[in-house]
N, C-alpha and C positions, 0 to 999 in steps of 0.2 A: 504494500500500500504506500503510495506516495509521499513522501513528508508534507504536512501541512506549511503551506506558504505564511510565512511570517508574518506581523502586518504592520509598520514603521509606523510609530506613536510620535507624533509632535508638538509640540506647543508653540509653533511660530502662526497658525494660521492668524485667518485678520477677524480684526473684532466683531464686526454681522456672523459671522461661520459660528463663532464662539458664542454669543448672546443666543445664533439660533439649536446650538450644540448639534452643528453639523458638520462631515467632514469638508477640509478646506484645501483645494489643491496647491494654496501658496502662491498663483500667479502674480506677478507685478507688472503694471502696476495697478491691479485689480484682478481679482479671480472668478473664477469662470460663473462660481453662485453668483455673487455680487451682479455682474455682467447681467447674465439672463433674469436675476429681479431686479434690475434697475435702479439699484441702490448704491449708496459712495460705499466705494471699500476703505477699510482704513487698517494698517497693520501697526502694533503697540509699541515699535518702536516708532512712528511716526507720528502718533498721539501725545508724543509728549513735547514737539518741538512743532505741532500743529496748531491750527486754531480750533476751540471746540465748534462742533456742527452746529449751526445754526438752528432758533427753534422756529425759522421764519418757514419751513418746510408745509408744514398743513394745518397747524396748530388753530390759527388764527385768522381772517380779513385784516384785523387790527394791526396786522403785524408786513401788510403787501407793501409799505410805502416804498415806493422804487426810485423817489428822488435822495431819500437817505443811504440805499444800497448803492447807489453812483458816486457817492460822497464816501462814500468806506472803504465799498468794495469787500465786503464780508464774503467771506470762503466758505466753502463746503467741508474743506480737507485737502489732502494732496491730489485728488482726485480734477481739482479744478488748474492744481500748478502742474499737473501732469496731466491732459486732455483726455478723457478715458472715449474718443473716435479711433475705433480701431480702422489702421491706414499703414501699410507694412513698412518696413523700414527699408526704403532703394538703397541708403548705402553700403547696408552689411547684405551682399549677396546669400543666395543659397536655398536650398525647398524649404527648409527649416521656416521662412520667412512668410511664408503663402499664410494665407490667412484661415482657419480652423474654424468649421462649422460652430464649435464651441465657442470662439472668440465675438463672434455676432450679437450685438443688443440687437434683437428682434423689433423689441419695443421700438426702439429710434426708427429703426427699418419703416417701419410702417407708419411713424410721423413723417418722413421725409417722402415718401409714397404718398402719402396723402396730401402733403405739400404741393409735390410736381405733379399731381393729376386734378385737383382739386382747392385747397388754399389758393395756390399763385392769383388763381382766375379774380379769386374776391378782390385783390389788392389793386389790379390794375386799371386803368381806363382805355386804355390803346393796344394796339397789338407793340409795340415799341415798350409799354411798360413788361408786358405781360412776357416779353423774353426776359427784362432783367430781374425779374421776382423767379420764372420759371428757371432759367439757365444759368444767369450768373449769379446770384446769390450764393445756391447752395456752390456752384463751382467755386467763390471766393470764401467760400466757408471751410474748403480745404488747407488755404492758408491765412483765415481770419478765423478761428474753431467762435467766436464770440458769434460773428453771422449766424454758422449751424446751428447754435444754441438759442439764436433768438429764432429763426424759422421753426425749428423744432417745436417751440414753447409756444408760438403762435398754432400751428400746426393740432398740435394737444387740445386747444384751445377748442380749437375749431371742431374738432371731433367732439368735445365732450358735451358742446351743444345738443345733439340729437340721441345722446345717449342716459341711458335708465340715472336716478341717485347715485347708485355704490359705484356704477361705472365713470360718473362726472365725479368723483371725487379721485379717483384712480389717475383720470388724465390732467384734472387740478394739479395733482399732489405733481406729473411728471413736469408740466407748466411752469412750473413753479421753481421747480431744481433746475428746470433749462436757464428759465430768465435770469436766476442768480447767480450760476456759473455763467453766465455770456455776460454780465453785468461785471464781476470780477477779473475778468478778459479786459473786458472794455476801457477799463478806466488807464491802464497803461499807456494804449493809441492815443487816448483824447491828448495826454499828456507828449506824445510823440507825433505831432502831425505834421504832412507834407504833401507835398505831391504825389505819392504812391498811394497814400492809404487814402488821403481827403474823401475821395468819392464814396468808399464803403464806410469810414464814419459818418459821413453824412446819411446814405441809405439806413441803416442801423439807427440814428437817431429815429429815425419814422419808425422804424419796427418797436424804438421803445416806446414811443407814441400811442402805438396799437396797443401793443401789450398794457399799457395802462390804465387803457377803457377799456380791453376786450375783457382784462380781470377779474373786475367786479362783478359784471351780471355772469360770469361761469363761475362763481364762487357758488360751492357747494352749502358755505354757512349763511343764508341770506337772511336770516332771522339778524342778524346785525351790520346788513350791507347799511351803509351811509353813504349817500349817494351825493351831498356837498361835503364830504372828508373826504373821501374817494377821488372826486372833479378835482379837489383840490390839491392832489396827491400828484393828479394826471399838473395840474398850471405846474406845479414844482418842480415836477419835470423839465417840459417847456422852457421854463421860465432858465430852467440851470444848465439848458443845452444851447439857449441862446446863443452866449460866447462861444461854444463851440461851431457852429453851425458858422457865427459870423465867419471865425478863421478859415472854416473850409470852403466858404464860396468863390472864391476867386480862382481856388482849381477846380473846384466843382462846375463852374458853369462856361469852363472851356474842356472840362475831361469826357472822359466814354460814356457820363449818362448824362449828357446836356441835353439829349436831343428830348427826353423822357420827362426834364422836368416842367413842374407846374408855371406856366406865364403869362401874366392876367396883368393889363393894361389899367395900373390902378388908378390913371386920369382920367377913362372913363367912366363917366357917368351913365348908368344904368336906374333911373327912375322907379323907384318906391310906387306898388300897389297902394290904392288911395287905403286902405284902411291900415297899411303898414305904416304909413306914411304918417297917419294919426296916430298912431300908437306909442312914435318912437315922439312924435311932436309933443305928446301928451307928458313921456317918461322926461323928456327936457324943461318942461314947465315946471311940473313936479320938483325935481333939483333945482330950479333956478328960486323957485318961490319956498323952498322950505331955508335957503341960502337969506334970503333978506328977513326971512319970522326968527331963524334961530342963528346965535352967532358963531356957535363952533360948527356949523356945517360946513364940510369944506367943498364949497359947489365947482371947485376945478378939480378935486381927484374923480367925483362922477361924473364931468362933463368927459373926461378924456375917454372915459371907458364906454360912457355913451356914444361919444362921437367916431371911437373907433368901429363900436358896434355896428353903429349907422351904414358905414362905409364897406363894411363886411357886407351888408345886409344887400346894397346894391351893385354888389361884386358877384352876390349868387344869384341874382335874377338873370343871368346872363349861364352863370356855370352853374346849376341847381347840384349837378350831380360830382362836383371836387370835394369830395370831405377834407380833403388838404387844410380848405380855409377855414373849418371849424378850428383848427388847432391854431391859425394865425391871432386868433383873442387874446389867448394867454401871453404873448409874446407881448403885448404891447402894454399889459398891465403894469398900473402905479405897485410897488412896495403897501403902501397904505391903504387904497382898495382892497388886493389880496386880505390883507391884516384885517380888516374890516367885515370882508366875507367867513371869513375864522370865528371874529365874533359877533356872529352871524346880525350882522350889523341890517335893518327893517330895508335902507334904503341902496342899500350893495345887495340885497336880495333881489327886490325890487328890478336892479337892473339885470339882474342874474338869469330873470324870470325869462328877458326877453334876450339872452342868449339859445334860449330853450328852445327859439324858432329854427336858430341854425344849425343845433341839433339834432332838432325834429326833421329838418331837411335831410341832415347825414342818416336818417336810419335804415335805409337799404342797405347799410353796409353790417355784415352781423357783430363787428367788434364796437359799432355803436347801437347798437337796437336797445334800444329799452331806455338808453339813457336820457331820453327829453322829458319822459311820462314821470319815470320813478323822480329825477330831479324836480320836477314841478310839483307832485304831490310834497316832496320833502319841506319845500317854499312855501307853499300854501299852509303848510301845517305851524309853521313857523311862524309868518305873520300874525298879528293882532288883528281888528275887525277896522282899525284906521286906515292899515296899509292893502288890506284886500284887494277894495276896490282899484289902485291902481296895478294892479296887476293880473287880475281875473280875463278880463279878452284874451292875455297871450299865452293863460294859463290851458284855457278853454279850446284853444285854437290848436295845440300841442298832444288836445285827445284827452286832458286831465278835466272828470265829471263834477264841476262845482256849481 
């Protein structure tokens, strides 16, 4: 009878193997369990010169703010400083090298699949966009791994719309790991920009864009979704990619995706529907007359955010269907308006109310859907019975029953 084959006892596996007391084949830098559940591996010697995992994973809504994780850059583990996209190594030759059925995240397999056959299409407007979302994204995702990780996450997203509870919480939870590993990527380029990279941190600033409204309504916890903390998580964003965005346009709008971007002739004048026309006429009265009754109102920080509103407003009578310009508001916001809308100030409500129009115009797109209705009821709830009346028409008009 045969000698029994031995069986090599170790205590190096990595710590998921060991919490789930299963065996661990040791791979680095991640092993094959880890891999096919989709989880960061982490091995305990590298836990101690690591940072601990973040509890931003699923824990919480409260906890998605994506303009602080661009500001840190918080880690997953070495999983994020070592890119766990399995992509073989051309320089050490040999078969050894080929890539092993085992080596495969399945999971990602099938976000990037459903990217290229399915996501790209919602992002774009032209066949000109719809190659650079289809083709070159994930292509420059190969040597940008931050690109793949935000396509992925958007990706995730997208799918967990049409999917049952336990299964939207599943692609949440993958969403979630993507965004903040591609966020921890990210912050290095902003810091390093030039001609090479300009064009894809610039594209990537719009996927963060997405990713910041598509968040919330696929949030699994909605019993505490807050839909002006949320908006106001997306301005932070916005607001802190500005500077970025300024440096990279100068190559950006001579490089490979000029011909793709948004260009909208902001001298023209495109004429306000007469009842829009009232509405916005009415919200400027309103400011200007509560300015001369009370003396600390500051009637130029809401005139600017009115008047830029205005001007949005007759920018999309012309492009109904650019959700680009929904995101152009936040860019032009006062410091103290923002501050104002935080606390949650009657008459930064107010004009908030009737941003809700040009939201309600983006909602064909599914990473804004929902967002003009649920923000409008949050408004309305908010206000006292003073301020109602000014803002009930564009509450009304948004589809919210008062």
């Amino acid at each position: 009878m045969p000698s029994r084959r031995s069986h090599r006892k170790s205590r190096d596996g990595c710590i998921p193997c060991k919490r789930r007391r299963v065996k661990c084949d040791e791979r680095r830098p991640e092993c094959t369990n880890c891999v096919n559940r989709n989880t960061t591996c982490q091995y305990a010697a590298e836990a101690s010169v690591t940072s601990p995992r973040s509890n931003t994973e699923v824990s919480s809504p409260c906890s998605l703010s994506i303009h602080p994780l661009l500001a840190s850059a918080q880690t997953h583990s070495t999983s994020i400083q070592q890119d766990h996209t399995c992509i073989p190594n051309k320089e050490a030759g040999g078969a050894g090298n080929l890539l092993q059925t085992s080596d495969l995240n399945i999971r990602d397999m099938e976000l990037l699949l459903h990217w290229c056959s399915s996501t790209y299409a919602t992002m774009a407007h032209t066949k000109e966009a719809e190659d650079v979302f289809q083709f070159l994204l994930p292509t420059e995702g190969l040597t940008y791994p931050f690109v793949l990780h935000g396509v992925l996450a958007l990706s995730a997203l997208h799918i967990a719309r049409t999917e049952s509870r336990s299964n939207r919480s599943i692609y949440f939870s993958i969403a979630l790991e993507h965004q903040n590993r591609a966020l921890a990527l990210f912050r290095p380029k902003v810091l390093s920009l030039d001609g090479q990279n300009s064009h894809i941190v610039f594209v990537f600033s719009g996927i963060l864009f997405q990713l910041a409204f598509a968040m919330s309504p696929s949030s699994p916890f909605a019993d505490t979704y807050d839909p002006i903390r949320d908006l106001l998580q997306g301005f932070d964003l916005c607001r802190g990619l500005r500077e970025v965005i300024g440096l990279s346009w100068h190559w950006v709008k001579e490089g490979r995706i000029s011909d793709v971007l948004l260009r909208v002739d902001d001298n023209k004048i495109w004429p306000l529907s007469d009842v829009i026309q009232e509405a916005f006429s009415n919200l400027k009265r309103l400011n200007e007359n509560r300015g001369k009754e009370i003396s600390t109102h500051d009637t130029g920080c809401y005139a600017s955010a009115i008047d830029y509103l205005t001007d949005l407003m007759e920018i999309y009578q012309d492009k109904p269907r650019r959700v680009e310009l929904a995101l152009r508001w936040p860019f032009e916001l006062t410091d103290k308006y923002v501050d104002l809308l935080r606390g949650h100030d009657p008459m930064a409500l107010v004009v908030l109310a009737h941003y809700c129009l040009i939201l309600h115009h983006s909602r064909h797109q599914w990473w804004m859907e929902g967002w003009s209705l649920h923000l409008a009821r949050s408004i309305w709830n908010l206000l006292d019975e003073y301020w109602k009346p000014s803002a009930i028409w564009v509450l009304r008009e948004v589809g919210l029953e008062v």
